[in-house]
N, CA, C and O atoms as a Tinker XYZ file with bonds, in Angstrom:
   400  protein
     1  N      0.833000   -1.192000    0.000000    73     2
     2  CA     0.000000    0.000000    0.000000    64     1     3
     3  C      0.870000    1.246000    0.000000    63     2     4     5
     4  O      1.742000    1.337000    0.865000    81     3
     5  N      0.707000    2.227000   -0.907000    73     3     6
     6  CA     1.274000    3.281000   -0.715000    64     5     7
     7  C      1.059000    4.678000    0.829000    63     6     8     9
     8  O      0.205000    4.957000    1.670000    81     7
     9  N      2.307000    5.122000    0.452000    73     7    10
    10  CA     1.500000    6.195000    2.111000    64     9    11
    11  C      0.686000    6.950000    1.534000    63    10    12    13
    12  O      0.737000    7.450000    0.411000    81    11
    13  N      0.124000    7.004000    2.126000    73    11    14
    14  CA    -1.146000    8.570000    2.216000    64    13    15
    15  C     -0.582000    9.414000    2.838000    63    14    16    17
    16  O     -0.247000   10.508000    2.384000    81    15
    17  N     -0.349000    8.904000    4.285000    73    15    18
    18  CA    -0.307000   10.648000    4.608000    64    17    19
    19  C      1.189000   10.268000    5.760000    63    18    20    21
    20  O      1.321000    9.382000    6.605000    81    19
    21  N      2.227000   11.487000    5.269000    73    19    22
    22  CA     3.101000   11.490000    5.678000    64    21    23
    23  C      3.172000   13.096000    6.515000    63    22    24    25
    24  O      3.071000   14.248000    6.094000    81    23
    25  N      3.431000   12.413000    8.104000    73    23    26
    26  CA     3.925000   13.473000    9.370000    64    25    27
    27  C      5.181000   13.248000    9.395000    63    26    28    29
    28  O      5.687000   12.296000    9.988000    81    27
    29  N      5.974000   14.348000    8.570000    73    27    30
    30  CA     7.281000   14.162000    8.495000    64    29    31
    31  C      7.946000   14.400000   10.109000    63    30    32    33
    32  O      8.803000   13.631000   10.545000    81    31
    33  N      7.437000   15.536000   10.885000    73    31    34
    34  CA     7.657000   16.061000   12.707000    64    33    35
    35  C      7.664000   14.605000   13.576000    63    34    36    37
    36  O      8.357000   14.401000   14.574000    81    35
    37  N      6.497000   13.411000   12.805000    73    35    38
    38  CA     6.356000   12.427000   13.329000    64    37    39
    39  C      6.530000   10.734000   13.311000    63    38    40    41
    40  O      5.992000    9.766000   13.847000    81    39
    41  N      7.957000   11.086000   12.059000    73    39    42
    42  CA     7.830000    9.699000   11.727000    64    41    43
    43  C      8.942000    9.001000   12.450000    63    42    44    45
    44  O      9.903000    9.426000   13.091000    81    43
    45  N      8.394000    7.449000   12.063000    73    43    46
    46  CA     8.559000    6.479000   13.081000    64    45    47
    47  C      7.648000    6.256000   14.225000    63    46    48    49
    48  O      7.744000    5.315000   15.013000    81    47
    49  N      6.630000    7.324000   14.260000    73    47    50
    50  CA     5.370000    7.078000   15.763000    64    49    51
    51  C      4.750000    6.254000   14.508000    63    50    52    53
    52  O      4.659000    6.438000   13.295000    81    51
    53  N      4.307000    5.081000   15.590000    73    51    54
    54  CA     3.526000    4.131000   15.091000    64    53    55
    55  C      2.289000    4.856000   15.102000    63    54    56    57
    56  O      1.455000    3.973000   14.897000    81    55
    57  N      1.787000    5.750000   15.199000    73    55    58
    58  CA     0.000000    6.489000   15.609000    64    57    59
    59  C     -0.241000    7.160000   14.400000    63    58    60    61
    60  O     -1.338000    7.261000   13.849000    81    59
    61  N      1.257000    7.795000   13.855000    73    59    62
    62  CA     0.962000    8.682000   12.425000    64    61    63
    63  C      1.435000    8.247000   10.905000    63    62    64    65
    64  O      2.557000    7.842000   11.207000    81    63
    65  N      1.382000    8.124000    9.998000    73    63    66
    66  CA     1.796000    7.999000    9.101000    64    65    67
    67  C      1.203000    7.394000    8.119000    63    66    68    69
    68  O      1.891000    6.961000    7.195000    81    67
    69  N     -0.150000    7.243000    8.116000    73    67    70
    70  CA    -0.743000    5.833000    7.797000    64    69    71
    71  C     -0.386000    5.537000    6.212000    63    70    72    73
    72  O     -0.258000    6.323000    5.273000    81    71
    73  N     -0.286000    4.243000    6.272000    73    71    74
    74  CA    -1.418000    3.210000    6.712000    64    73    75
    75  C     -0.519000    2.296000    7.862000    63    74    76    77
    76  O     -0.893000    1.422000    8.644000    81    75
    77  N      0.683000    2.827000    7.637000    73    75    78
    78  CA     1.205000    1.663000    8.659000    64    77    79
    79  C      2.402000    2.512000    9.753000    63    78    80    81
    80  O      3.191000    1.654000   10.148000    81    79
    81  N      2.612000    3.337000   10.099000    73    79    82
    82  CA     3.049000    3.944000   10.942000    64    81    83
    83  C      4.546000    3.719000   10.636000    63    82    84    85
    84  O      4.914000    3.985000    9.492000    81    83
    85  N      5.324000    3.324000   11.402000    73    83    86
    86  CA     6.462000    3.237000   11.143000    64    85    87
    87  C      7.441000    2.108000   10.271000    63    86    88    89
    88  O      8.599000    1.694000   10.330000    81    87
    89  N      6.495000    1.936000    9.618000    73    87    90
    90  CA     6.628000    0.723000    8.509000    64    89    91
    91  C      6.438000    1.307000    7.339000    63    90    92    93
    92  O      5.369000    1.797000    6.973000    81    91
    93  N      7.725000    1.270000    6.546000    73    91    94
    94  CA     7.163000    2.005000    5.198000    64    93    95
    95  C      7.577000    0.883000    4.095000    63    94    96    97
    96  O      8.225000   -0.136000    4.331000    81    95
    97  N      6.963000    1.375000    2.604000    73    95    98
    98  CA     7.075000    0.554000    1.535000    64    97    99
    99  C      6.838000    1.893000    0.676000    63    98   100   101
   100  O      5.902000    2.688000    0.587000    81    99
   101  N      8.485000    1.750000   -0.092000    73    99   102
   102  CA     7.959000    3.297000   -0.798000    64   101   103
   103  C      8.704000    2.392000   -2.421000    63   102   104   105
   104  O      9.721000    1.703000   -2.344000    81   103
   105  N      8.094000    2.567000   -3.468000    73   103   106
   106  CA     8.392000    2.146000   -4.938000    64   105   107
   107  C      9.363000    3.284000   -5.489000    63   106   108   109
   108  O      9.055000    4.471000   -5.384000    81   107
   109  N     10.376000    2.924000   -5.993000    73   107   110
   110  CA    11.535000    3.944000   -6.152000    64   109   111
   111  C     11.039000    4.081000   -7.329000    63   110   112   113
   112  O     11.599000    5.177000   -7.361000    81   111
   113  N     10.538000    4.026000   -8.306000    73   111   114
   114  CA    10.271000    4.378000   -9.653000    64   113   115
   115  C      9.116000    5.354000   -9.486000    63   114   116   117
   116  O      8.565000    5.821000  -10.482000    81   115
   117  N      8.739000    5.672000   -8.261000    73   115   118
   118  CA     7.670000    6.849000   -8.496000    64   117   119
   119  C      8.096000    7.859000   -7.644000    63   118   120   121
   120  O      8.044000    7.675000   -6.428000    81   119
   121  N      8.570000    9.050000   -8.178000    73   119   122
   122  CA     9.149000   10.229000   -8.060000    64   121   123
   123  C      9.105000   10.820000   -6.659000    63   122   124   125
   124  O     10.095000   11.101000   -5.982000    81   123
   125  N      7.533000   11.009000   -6.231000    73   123   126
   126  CA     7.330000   11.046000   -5.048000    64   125   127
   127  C      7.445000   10.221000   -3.853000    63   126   128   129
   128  O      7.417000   10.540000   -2.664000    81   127
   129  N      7.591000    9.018000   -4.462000    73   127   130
   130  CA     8.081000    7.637000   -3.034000    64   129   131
   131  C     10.113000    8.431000   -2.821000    63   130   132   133
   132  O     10.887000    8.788000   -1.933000    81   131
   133  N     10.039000    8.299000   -4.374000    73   131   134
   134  CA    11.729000    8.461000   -4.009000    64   133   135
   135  C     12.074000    9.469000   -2.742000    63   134   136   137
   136  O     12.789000    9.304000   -1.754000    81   135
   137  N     11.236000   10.623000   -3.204000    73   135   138
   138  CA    10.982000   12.032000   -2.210000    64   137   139
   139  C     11.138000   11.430000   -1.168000    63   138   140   141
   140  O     12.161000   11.574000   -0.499000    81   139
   141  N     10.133000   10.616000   -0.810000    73   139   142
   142  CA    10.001000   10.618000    0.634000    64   141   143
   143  C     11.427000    9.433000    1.198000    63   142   144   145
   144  O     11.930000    9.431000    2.321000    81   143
   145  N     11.869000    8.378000   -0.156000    73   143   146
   146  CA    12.920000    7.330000    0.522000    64   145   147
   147  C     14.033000    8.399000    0.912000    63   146   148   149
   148  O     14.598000    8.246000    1.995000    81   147
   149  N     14.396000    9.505000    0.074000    73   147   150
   150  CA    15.503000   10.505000    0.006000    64   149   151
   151  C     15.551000   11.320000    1.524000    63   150   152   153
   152  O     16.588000   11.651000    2.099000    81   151
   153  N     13.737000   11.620000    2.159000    73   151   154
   154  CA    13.723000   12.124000    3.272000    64   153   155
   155  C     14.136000   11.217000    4.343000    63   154   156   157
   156  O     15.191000   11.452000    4.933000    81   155
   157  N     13.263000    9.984000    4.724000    73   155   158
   158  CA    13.371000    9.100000    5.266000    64   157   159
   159  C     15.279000    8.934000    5.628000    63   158   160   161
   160  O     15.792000    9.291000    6.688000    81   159
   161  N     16.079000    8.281000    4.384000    73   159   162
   162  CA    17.752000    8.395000    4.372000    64   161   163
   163  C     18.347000    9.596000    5.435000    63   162   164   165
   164  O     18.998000    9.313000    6.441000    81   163
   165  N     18.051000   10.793000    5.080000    73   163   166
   166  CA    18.234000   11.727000    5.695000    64   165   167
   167  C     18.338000   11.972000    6.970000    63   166   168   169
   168  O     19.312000   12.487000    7.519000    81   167
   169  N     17.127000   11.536000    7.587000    73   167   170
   170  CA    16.436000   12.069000    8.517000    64   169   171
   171  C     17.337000   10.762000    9.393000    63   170   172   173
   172  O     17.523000   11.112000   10.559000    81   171
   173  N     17.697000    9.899000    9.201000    73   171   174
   174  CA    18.314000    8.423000    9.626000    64   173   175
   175  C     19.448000    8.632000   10.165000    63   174   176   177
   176  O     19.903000    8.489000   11.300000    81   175
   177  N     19.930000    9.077000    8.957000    73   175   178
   178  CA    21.683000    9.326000    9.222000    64   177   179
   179  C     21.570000   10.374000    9.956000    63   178   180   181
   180  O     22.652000   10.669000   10.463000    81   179
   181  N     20.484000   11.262000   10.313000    73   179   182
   182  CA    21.032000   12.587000   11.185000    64   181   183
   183  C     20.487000   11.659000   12.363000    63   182   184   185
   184  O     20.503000   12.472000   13.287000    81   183
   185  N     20.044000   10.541000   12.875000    73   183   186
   186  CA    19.800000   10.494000   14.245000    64   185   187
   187  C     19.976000    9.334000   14.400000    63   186   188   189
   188  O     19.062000    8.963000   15.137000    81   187
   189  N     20.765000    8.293000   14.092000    73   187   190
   190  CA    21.045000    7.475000   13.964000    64   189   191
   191  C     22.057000    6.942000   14.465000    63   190   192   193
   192  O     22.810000    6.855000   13.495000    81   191
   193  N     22.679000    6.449000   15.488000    73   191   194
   194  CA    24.172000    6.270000   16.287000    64   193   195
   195  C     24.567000    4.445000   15.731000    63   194   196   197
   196  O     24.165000    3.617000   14.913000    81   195
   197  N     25.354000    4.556000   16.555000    73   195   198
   198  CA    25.879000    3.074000   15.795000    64   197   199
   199  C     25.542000    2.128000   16.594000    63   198   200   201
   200  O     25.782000    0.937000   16.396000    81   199
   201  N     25.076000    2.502000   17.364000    73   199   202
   202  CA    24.456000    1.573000   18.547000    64   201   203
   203  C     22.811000    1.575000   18.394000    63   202   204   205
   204  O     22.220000    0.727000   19.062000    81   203
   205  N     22.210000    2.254000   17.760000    73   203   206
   206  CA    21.026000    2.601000   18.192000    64   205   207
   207  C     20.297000    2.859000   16.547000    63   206   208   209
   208  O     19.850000    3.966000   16.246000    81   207
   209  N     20.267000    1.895000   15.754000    73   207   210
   210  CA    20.100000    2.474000   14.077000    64   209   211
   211  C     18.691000    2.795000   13.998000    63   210   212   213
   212  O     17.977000    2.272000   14.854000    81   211
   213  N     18.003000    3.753000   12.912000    73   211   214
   214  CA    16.796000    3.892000   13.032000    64   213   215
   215  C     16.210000    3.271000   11.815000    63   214   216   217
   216  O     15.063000    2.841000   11.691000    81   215
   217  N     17.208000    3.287000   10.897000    73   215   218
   218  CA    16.006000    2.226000   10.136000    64   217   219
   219  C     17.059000    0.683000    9.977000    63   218   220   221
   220  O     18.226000    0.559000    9.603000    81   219
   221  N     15.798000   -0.582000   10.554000    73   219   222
   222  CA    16.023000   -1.704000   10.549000    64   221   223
   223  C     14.793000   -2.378000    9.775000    63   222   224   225
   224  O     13.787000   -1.872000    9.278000    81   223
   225  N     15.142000   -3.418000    9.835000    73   223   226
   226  CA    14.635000   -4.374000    8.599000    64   225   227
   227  C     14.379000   -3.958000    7.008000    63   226   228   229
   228  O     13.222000   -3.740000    6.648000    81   227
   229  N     15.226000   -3.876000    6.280000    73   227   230
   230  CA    15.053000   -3.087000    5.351000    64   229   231
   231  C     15.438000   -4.178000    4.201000    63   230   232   233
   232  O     16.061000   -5.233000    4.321000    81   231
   233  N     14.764000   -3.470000    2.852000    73   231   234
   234  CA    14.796000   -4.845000    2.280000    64   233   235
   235  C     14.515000   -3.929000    1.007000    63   234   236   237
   236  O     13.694000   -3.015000    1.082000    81   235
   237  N     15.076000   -4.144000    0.074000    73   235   238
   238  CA    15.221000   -3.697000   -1.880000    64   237   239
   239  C     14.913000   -4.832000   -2.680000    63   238   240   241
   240  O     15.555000   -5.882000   -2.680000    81   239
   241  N     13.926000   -4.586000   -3.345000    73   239   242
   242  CA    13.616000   -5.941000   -3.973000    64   241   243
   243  C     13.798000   -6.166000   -5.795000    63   242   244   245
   244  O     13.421000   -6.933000   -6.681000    81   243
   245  N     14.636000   -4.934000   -5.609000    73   243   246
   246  CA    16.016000   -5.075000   -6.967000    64   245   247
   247  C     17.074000   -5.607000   -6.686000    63   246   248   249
   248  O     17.330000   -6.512000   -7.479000    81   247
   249  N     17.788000   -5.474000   -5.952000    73   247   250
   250  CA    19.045000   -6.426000   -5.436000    64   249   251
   251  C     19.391000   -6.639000   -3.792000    63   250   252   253
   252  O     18.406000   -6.629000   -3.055000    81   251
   253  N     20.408000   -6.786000   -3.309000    73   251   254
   254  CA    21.630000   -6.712000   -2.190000    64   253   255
   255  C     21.462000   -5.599000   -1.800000    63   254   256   257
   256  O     21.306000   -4.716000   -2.643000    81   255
   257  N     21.440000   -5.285000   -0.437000    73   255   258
   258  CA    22.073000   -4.198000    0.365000    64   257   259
   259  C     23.103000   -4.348000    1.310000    63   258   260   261
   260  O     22.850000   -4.973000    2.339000    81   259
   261  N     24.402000   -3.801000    1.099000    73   259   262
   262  CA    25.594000   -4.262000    1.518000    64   261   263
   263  C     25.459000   -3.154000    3.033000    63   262   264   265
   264  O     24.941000   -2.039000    3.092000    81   263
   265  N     25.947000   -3.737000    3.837000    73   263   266
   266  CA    26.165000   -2.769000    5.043000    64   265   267
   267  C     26.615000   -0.993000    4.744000    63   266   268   269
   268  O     26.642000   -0.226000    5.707000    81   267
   269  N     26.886000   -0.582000    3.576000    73   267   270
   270  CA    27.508000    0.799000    3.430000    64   269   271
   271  C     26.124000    1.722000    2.575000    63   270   272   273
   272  O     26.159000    2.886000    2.175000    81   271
   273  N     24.658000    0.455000    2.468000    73   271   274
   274  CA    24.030000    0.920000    1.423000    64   273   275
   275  C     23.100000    2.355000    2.009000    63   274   276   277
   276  O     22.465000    2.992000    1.169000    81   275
   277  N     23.083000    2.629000    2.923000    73   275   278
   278  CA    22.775000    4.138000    2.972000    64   277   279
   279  C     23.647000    5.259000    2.978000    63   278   280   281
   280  O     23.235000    6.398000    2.760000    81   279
   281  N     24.722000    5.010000    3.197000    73   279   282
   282  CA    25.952000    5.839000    2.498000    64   281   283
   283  C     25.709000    6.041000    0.798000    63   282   284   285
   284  O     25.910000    7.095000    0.196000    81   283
   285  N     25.285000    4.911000    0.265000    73   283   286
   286  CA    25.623000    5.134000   -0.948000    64   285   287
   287  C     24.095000    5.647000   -1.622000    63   286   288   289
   288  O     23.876000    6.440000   -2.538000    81   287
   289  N     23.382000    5.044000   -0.976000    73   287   290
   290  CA    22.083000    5.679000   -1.050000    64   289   291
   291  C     22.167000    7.010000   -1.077000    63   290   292   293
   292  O     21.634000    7.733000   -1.919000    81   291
   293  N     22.763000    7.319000   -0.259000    73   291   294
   294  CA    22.214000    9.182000    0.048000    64   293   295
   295  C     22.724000    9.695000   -1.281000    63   294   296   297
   296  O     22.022000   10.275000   -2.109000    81   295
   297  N     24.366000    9.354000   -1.440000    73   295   298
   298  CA    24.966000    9.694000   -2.785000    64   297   299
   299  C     24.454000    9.840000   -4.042000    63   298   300   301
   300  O     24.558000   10.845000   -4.747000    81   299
   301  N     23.747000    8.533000   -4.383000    73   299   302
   302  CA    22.787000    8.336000   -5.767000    64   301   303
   303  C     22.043000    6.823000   -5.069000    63   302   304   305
   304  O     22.156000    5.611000   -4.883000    81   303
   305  N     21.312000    7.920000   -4.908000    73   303   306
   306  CA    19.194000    6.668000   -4.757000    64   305   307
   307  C     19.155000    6.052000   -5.609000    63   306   308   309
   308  O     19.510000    6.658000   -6.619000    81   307
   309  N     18.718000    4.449000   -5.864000    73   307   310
   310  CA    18.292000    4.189000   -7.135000    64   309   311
   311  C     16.725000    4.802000   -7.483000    63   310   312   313
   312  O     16.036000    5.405000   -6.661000    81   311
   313  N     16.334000    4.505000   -8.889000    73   311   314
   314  CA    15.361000    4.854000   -9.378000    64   313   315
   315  C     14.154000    3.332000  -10.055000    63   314   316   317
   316  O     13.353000    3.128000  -10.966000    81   315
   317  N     14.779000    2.592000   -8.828000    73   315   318
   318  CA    14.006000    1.141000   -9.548000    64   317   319
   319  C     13.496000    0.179000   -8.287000    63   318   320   321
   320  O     14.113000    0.298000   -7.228000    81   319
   321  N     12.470000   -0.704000   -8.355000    73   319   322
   322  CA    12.684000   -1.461000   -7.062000    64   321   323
   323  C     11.715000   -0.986000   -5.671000    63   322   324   325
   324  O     11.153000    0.106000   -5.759000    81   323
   325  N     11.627000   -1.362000   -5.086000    73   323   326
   326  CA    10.762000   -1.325000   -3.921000    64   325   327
   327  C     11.547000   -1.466000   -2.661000    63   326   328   329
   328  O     11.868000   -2.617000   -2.368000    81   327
   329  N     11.907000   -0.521000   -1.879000    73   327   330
   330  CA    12.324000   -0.174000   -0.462000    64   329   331
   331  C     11.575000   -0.407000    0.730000    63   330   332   333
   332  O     10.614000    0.362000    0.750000    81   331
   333  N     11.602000   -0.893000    1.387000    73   331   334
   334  CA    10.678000   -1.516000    2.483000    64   333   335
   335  C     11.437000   -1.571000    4.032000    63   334   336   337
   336  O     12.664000   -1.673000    4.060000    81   335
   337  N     10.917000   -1.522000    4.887000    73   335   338
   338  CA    11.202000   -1.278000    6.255000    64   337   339
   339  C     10.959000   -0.689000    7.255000    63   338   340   341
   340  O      9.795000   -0.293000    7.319000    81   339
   341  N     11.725000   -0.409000    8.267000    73   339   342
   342  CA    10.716000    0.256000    9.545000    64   341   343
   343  C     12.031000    1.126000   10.215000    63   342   344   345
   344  O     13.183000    0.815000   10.518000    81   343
   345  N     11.192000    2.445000   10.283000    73   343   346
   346  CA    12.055000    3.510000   10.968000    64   345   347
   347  C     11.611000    3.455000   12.528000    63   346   348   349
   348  O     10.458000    3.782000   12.809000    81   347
   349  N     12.427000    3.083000   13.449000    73   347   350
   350  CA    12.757000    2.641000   14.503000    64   349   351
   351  C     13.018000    3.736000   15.712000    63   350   352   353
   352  O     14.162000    3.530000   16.118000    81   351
   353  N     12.590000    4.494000   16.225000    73   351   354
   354  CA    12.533000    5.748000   17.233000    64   353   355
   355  C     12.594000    4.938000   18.837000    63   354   356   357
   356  O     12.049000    3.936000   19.300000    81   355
   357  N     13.377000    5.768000   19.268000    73   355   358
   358  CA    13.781000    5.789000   20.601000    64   357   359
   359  C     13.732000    7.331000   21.291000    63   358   360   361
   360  O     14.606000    8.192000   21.400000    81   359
   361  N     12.496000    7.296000   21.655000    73   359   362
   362  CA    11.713000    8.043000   21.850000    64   361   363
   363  C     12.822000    8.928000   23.394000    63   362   364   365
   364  O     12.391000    9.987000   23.852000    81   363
   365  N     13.649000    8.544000   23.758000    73   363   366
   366  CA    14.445000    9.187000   24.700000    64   365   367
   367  C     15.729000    9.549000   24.120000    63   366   368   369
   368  O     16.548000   10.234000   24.732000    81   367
   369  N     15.870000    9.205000   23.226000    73   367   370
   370  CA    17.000000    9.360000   22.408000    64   369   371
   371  C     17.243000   10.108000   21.416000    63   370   372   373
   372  O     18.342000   10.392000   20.938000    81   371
   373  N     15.545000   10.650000   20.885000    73   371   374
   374  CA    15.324000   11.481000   19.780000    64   373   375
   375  C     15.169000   12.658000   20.431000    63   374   376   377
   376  O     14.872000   12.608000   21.624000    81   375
   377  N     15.324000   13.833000   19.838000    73   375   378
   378  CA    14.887000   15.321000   20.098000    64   377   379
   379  C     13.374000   15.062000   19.068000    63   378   380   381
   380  O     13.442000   15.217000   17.848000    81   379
   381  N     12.463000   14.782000   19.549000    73   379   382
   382  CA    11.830000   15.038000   18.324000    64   381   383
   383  C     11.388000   16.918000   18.731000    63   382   384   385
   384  O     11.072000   17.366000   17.629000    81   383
   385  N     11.310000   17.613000   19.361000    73   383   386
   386  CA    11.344000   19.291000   19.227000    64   385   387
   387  C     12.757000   19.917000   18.033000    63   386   388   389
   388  O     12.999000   21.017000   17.536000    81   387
   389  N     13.303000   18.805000   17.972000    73   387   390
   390  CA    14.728000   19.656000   16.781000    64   389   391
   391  C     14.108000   19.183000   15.738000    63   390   392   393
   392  O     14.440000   19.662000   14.653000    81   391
   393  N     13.045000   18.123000   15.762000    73   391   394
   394  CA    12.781000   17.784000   13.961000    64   393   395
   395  C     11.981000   19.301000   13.397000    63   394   396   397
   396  O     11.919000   19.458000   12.178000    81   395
   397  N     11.542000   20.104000   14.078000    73   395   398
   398  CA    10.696000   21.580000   13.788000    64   397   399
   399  C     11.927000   22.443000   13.106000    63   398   400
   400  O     11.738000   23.602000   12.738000    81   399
């Protein structure tokens, strides 16, 4: 299912994002999923420690994702394939008042 409605202030709360809260499935061949995989990347690596990752279970169903693949992601996104997974919040660990 595609998202409907994306609370960017709120993602990863399982309460917002629907249809599935902190579970996303975004199709890289449609411009606007990319948008949001490109935000999603972003938003990861800025809060993301090495102990504590925010997006887990993740899964491309064009190829392999090698341990460096959001590094290389951020660099050049692909434009093919289906991205899937769950952005993972630690709700004591996040500023969510700095996501504003």
């Amino acid at each position: 299912r595609p998202l409907s409605v994306l609370d960017w202030r709120r993602w990863g709360d399982v309460a917002s994002n629907l249809p599935d809260g902190a579970k996303f499935k975004l199709n890289l061949s449609h411009h606007d999923e990319r948008q949001v995989a490109r935000f999603v990347l972003a938003l990861a690596r800025r809060e993301s420690r090495e102990d504590d990752p925010r997006l887990v279970d993740c899964k491309w169903s064009a190829g392999e994702m090698p341990g460096s693949w959001q590094d290389d992601w951020a660099a050049e996104l692909p434009t093919d394939g289906i991205l899937s997974g769950t952005y993972s919040i630690n709700e004591e660990a996040v500023d969510l008042g700095a996501r504003k």
